[in-house]
Structure formats: C-alpha cells, structure tokens
C-alpha positions, -999 to 999 in steps of 0.1 A, spaced: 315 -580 -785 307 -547 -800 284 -520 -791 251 -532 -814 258 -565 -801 258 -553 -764 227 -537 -767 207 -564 -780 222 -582 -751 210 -558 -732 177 -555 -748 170 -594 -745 176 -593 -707 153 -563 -702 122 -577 -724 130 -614 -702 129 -598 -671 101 -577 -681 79 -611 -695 87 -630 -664 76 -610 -639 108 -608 -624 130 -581 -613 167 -581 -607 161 -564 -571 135 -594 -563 163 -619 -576 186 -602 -548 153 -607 -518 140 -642 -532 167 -663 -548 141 -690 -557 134 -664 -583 169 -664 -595 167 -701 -598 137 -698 -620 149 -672 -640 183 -697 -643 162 -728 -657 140 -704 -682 171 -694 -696 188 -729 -698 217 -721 -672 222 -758 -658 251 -752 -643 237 -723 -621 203 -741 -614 227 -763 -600 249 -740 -579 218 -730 -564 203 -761 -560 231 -770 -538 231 -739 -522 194 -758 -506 169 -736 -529 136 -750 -529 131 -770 -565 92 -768 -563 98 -723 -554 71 -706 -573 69 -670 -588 43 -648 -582 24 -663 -612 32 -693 -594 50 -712 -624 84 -731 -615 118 -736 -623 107 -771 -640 78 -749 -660 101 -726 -671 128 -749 -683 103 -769 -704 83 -741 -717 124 -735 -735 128 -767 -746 162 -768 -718 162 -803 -719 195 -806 -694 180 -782 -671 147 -803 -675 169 -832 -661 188 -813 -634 156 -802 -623 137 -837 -623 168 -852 -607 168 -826 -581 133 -837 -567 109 -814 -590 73 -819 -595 65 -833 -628 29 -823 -621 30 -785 -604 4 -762 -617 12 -724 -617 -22 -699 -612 -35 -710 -644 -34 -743 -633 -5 -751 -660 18 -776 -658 54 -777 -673 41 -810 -699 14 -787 -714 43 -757 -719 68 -782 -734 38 -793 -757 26 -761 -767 62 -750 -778 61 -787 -796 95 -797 -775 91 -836 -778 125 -846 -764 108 -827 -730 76 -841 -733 89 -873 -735 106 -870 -705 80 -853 -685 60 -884 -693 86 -911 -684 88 -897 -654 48 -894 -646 34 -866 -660 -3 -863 -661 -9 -866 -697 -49 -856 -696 -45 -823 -669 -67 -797 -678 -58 -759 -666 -81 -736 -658 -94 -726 -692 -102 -763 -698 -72 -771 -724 -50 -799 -720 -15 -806 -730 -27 -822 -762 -52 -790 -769 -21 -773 -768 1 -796 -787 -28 -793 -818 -29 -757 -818 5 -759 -826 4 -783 -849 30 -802 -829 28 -836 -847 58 -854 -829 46 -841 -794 13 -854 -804 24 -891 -814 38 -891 -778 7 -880 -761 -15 -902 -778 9 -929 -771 7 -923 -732 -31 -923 -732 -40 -886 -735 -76 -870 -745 -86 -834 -751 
C-alpha cells in the first residue's frame, strides 16, 4: 500500500471513530464498544471472536445504539446475521428511540430489512421525532425497502 493510500486509511478511521462517538482508549475500557465499532464496519469475523469472548450482544454506546443498529444502518448483512443468531434485539431503540429496521431502511438496504422483519421487527415503531421506518424509507426514495414494508403491514 503506498503512502496516499495509507493516509486515507488513516483518514477514514479517524472521521469513523470521530462519527461514532467512539474512542480507541474507550474501545481498550469498554469492549462492548469494540464490538459495535466491529459490526458498523462489517467485521463478522471479529463480532464473532468477541461474541465468544461473552460480550453483551444488546451493549449500547453512549448514544445508546447497538451492534445490530450499526451493522444494519451499513447494509452488513452477515454481521446482521451473526448478530441475530447471537441473541440480538431486533427491536432495541438507541436515545432517539431508533431501531436498527428504520436505519436499514433509511439507507434503502432491503436484503436487511427483510431480515429484520423475518425475524420480528416492529414494522410501524416510531422514534422520538415521530418517523417510522417507512418515513424513512420514503425520504429516501427507497422503493424496494418500501414494497417490503408495505407488505409486512407498515403505516407512517
């Protein structure tokens, strides 16, 4: 890898760690945060490890959004899985009151969505500012995410 490359590697890492709210000295203290920060970015193999390792799958962040959240809000449709299989809740809300079917909707994700909902999502939650996945799915103009909404019985 050469030197430019490095340092958008570099950069990347820094704006990520910067946008989650998490530090690589907290990830050290609190390794729930490292398993978040694992599933955000789509490492299944570490959300594993640490799985195993008897981290809490339902850990929160400070903004209180989980490992589950932050794998569907990427469209990490393995990690989704590991997470699901692991024990996760479908239906955690962070402080917005947020769950991970209205991230995988706003980013249009369908393959997650769809899963999300096999597996018992709420399809009409509301967070705190009154939307809804579907709300979120529209503003996107996600039209595959929202066949599958509609589908699974979900109103704005």
């Amino acid at each position: 890898m050469d030197a430019k490359a490095q340092m958008n590697n570099l950069h990347f890492i820094i704006l990520f760690l910067i946008f989650s709210g998490i530090s690589s000295t907290a990830h050290a203290v609190d390794p729930s945060l490292s398993l978040i920060s694992a599933a955000t970015a789509g490492r299944v193999e570490v959300v594993r490890d640490l799985l195993g390792q008897g981290i809490d799958v339902n850990s929160k962040n400070p903004a209180g959004r989980t490992a589950l959240m932050g794998a569907a809000s990427n469209g990490n449709i393995r990690t989704v899985r590991a997470l699901l299989g692991a024990g996760a809740d479908v239906n955690a809300t962070d402080a917005q009151g947020a769950t991970a079917l209205m991230a995988a909707s706003a980013f249009g994700f369908s393959v997650v969505v769809e899963q999300l909902i096999t597996l018992g999502a709420d399809v009409s939650a509301k967070d705190k500012g009154g939307s809804s996945a579907i709300t979120m799915a529209t503003k996107g103009k996600h039209e595959a995410v929202l066949s599958l909404l509609s589908d699974a019985g979900a109103s704005e």
